[in-house]
C-alpha positions as CSV (number, residue, x, y, z in Angstrom):
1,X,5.7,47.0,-30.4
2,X,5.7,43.5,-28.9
3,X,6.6,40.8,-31.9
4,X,8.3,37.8,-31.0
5,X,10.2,35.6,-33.2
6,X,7.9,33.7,-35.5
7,X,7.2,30.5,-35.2
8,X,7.3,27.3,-38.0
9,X,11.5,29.3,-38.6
10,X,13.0,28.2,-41.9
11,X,16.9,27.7,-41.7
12,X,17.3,30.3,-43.4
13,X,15.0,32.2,-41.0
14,X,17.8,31.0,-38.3
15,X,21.1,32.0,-40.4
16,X,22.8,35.0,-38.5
17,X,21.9,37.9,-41.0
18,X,25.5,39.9,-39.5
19,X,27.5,37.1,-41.2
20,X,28.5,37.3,-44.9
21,X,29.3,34.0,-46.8
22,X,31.2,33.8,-50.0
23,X,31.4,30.3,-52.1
24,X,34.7,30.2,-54.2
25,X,34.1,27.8,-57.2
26,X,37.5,27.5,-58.7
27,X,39.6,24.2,-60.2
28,X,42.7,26.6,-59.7
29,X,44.3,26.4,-56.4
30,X,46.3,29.5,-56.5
31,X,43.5,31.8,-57.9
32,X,41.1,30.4,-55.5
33,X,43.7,31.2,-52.5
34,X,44.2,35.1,-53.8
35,X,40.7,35.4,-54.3
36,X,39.1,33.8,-51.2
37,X,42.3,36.0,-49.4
38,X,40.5,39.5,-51.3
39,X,36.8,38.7,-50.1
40,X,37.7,37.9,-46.4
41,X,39.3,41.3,-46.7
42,X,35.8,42.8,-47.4
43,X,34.1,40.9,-44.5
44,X,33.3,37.7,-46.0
45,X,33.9,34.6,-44.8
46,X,34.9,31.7,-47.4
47,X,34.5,28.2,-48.4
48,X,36.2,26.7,-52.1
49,X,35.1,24.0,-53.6
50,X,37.9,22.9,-56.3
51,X,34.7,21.8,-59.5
52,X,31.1,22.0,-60.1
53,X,30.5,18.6,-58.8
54,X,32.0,19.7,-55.7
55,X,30.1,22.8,-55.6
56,X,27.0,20.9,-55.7
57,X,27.9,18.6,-53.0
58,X,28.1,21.6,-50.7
59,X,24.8,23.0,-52.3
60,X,23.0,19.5,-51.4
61,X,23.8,19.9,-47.4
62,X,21.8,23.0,-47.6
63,X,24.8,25.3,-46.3
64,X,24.0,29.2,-47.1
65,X,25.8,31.3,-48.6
66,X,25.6,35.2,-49.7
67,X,27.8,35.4,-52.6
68,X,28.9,32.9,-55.5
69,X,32.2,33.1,-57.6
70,X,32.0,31.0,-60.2
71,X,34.9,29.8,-63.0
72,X,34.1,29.6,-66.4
73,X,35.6,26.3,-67.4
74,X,36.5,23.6,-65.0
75,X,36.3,19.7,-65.1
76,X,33.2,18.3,-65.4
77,X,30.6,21.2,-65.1
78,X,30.8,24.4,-66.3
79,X,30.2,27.4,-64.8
80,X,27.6,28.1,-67.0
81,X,26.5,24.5,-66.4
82,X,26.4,25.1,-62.7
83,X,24.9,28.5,-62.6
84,X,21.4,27.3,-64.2
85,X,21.4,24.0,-61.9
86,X,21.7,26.4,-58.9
87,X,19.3,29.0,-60.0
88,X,17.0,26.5,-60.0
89,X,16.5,25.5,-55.9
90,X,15.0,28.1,-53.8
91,X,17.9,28.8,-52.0
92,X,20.3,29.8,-55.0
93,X,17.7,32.0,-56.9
94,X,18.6,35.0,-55.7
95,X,21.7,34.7,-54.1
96,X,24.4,37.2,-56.3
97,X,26.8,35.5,-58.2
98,X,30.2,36.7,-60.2
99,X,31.5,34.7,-63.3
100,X,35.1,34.4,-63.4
101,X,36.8,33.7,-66.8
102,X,39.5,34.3,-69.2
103,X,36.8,35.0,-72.2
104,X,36.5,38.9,-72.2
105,X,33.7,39.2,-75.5
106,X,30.7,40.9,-75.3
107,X,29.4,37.7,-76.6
108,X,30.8,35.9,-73.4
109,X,29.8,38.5,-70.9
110,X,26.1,38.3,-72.4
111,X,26.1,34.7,-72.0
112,X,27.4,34.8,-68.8
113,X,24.5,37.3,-67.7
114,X,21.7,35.3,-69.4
115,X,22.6,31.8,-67.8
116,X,22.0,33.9,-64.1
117,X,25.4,35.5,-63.8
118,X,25.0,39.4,-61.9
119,X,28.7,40.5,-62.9
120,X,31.4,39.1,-64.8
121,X,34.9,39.4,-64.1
122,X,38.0,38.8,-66.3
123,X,41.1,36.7,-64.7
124,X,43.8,39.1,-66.3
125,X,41.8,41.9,-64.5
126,X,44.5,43.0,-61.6
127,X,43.4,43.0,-57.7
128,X,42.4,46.4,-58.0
129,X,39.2,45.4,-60.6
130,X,38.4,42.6,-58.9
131,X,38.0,43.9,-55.6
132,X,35.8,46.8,-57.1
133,X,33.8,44.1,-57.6
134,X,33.7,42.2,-54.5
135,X,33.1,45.8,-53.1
136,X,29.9,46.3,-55.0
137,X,28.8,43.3,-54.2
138,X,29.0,43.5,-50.5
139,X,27.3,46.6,-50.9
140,X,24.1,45.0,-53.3
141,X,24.0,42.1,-50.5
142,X,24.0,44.5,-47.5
143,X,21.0,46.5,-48.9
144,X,19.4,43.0,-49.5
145,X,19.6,42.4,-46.4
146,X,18.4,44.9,-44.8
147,X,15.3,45.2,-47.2
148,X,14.8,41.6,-46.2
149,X,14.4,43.0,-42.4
150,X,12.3,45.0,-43.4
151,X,9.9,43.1,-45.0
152,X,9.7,40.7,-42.7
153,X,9.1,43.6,-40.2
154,X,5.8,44.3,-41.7
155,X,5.0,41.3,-42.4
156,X,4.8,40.5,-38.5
157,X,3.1,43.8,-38.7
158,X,0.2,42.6,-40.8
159,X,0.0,38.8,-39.2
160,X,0.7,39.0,-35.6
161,X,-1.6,40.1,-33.2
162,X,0.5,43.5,-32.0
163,X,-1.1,42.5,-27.9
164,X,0.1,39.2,-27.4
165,X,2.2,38.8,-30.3
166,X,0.6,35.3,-32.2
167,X,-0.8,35.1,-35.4
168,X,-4.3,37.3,-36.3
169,X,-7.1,36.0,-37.2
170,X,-6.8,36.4,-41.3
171,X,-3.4,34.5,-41.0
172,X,-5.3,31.8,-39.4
173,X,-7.9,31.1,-42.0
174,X,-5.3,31.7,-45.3
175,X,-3.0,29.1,-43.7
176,X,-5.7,26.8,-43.2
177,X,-7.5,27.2,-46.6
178,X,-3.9,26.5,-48.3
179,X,-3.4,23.5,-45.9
180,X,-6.6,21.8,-47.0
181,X,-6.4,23.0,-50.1
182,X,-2.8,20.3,-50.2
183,X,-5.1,17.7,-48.8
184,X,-3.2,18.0,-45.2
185,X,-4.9,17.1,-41.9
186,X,-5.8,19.9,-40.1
187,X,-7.0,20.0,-36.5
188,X,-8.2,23.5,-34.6
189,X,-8.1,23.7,-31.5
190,X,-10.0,26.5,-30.1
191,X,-9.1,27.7,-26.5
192,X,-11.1,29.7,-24.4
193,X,-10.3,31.8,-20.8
194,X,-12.8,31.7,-18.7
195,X,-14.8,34.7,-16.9
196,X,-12.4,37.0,-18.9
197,X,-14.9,39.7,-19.1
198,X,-15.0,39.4,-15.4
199,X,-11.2,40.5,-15.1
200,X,-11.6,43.4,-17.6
201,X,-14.9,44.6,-15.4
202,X,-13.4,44.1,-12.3
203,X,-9.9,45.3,-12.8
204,X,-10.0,47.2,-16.5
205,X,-8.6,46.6,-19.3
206,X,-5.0,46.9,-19.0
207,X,-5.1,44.2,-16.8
208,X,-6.8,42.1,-18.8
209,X,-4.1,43.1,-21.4
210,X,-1.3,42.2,-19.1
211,X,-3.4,38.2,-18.9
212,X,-3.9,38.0,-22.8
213,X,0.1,38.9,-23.4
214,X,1.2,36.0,-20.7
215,X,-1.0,33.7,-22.0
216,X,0.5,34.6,-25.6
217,X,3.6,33.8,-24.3
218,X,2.8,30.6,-23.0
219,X,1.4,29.9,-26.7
220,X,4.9,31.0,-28.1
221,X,6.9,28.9,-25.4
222,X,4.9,25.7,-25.0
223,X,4.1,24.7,-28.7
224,X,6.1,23.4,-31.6
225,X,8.0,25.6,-34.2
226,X,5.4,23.6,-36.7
227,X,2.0,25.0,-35.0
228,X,0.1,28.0,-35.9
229,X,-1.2,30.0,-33.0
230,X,-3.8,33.0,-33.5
231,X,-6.0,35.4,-31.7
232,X,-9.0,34.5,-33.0
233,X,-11.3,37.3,-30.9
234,X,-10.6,39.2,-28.0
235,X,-10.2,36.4,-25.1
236,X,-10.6,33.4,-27.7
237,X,-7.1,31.4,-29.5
238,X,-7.4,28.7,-32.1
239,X,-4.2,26.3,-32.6
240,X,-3.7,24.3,-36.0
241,X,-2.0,21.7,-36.1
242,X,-1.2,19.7,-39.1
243,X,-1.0,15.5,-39.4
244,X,-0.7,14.5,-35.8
245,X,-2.0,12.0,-34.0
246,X,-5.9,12.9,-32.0
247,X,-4.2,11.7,-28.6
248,X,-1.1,13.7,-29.5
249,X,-3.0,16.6,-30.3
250,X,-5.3,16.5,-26.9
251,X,-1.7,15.7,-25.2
252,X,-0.4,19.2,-26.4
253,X,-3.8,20.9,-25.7
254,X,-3.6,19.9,-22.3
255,X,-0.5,20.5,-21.4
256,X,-0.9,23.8,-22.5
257,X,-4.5,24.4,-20.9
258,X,-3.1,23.5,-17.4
259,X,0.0,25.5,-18.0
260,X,-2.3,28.5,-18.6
261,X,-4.6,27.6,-15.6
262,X,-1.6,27.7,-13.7
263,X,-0.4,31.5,-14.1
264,X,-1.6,33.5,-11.2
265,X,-2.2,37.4,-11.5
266,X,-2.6,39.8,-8.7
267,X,-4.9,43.1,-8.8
268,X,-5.2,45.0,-5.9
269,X,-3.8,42.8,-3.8
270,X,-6.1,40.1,-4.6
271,X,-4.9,36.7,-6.8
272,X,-6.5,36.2,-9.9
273,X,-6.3,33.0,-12.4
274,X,-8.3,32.5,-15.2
275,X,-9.9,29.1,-16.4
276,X,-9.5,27.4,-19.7
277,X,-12.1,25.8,-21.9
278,X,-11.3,24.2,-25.2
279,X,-13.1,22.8,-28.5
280,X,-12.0,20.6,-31.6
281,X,-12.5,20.1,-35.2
282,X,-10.8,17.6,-37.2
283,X,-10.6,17.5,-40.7
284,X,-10.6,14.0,-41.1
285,X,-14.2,13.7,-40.0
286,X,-15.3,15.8,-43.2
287,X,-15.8,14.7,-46.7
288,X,-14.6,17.7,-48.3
289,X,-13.7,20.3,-45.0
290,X,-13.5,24.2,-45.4
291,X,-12.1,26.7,-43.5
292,X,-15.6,27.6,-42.4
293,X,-17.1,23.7,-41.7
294,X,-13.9,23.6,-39.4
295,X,-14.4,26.8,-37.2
296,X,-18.4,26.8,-36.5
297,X,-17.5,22.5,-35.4
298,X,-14.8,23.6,-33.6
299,X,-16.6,26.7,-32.1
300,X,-19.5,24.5,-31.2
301,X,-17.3,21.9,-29.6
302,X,-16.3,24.9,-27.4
303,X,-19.1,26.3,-27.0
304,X,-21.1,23.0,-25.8
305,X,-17.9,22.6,-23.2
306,X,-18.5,25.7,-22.1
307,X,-22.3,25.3,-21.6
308,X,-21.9,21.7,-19.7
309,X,-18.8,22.9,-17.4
310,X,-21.5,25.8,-16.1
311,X,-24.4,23.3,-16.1
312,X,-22.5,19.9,-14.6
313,X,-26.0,18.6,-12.9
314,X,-28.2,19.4,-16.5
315,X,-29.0,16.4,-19.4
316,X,-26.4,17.2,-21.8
317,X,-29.0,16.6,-24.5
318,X,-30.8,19.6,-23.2
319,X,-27.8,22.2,-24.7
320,X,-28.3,24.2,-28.0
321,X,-26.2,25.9,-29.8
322,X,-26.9,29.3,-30.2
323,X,-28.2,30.3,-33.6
324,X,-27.1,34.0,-33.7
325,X,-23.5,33.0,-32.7
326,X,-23.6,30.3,-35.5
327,X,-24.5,33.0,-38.2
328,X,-21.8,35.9,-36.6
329,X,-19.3,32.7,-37.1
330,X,-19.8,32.1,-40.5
331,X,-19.6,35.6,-41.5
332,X,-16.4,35.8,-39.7
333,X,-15.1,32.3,-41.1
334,X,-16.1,34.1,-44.5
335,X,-13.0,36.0,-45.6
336,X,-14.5,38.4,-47.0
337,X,-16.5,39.4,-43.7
338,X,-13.0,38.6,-42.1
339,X,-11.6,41.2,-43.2
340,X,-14.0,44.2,-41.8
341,X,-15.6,42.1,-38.7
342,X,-14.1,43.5,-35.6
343,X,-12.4,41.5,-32.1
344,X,-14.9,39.7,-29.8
345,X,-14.7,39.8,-25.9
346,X,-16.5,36.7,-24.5
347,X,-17.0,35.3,-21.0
């Protein structure tokens, strides 16, 4: 299964998931040192912050962490205080968190666990309780983790193209409906090889194969973590890029077209390259664009490129686009027909 590494990476998408980070939230100095010296020993490496307020400061310069220790009562904020600040950003949601206190009620536990707490811990507990708990802790992270890799396993599954390992086609048209949806500026770019069908008659299929996966890989390595490349039929790609610049945006698409023109196959002792023709669509130029205004302009774009490369000596007035393709482009700009109509191979 070929998936690379997607593309538009969070930080947390770059983290190393092998590392395990505790945060020690403690105005006591000497129970802060005995238990940041009890987590290391269960593989976690440490950082204390001596308050809430300090706590926060960390929080603010977006460092990660995998596990939160939290006092009770310290200046300023309280633990309780702190908790519901942090489970409010994205990044502290979920992360597991362990009160530490010298209140040992029921009452106090229950608050504790209400305001976002996942275990409570008692200060005159001895080292043996407490690192029970950092125990089952690391354990509850470690299967997070690893359910985490999994669903981001198949979710590469069901968006990436398993040949050339970019986006599919559905992907494609759910990102863009959301991205117009915000009222971003969306431009497709929709790039086409040329006599593909040739390579695939001549040659076969798998090496027609081995061209689509290279030129994936010239998608993956040539464009910005921020763009969105799919396979949009069998030798056909569309790029979206959102709120750049037209010349910026024909810049990239060129670079990238004469990059791909560039790569130079040989079957049966003979050298083959393949040809690139492109189309845009802008949604800037629409009143009130769709997903589906955007593909048929930018497939007729391509598609009139196409026809005036092959006809150079013809009035370009005489082209015309062609009807049937229009309607078999709706249907599979519709996402309902997206999701049954099958891969393309065009010439």
């Amino acid at each position: 299964m070929r998936i690379p590494p997607f593309r538009r990476r969070s930080d947390s998408d770059r983290r190393d998931s092998a590392e395990l980070r505790a945060f020690v939230i403690e105005d006591n100095p000497d129970y802060a040192e005995f238990v940041s010296v009890l987590a290391k020993r269960f593989g976690f490496n440490v950082t204390i912050a001596p308050n809430g307020s300090a706590a926060l400061k960390v929080a603010d310069d977006g460092q990660h962490f995998d596990l939160l220790i939290v006092d009770w009562e310290m200046p300023g904020l309280s633990g309780i205080e702190l908790i519901e600040i942090l489970r409010r950003r994205d990044q502290y949601a979920d992360i597991y968190a362990i009160m530490l206190t010298t209140h040992d009620s029921t009452d106090a536990r229950i608050r504790a666990l209400r305001a976002g707490y996942d275990d409570f811990v008692s200060k005159s507990a001895g080292e043996l309780e407490l690192s029970e708990k950092l125990n089952a802790a690391r354990r509850v992270i470690a299967r997070h983790k690893r359910l985490d890799a999994t669903v981001r396993e198949l979710y590469g599954l069901a968006t990436r193209d398993e040949l050339t390992g970019v986006y599919n086609r559905r992907f494609l048209f759910n990102d863009a409906e959301r991205l117009l949806a915000e009222g971003r500026h969306v431009d497709l770019v929709f790039i086409d090889l040329d006599n593909f069908k040739v390579v695939n008659d001549t040659w076969g299929h798998l090496a027609g194969d081995r061209i689509l996966r290279d030129v994936g890989d010239v998608f993956v390595r040539a464009t910005r973590d921020e763009d969105l490349i799919a396979r949009y039929g069998g030798d056909e790609f569309v790029m979206l890029i959102v709120e750049c610049p037209p010349d910026a945006v024909e810049a990239l698409t060129t670079r990238i077209a004469q990059e791909i023109s560039s790569l130079e196959w040989s079957f049966g002792g003979q050298p083959v390259r393949v040809g690139v023709t492109t189309g845009f669509a802008r949604s800037s130029l629409l009143d009130r664009p769709t997903v589906t205004q955007l593909i048929t302009a930018g497939d007729r774009d391509l598609y009139k490129n196409k026809w005036l490369r092959k006809h150079p000596d013809v009035d370009p007035s005489l082209y015309e686009y062609d009807k049937k393709r229009a309607a078999h482009v709706v249907d599979l700009a519709d996402f309902g027909g997206a999701k049954t109509a099958g891969a393309k191979t065009t010439g």
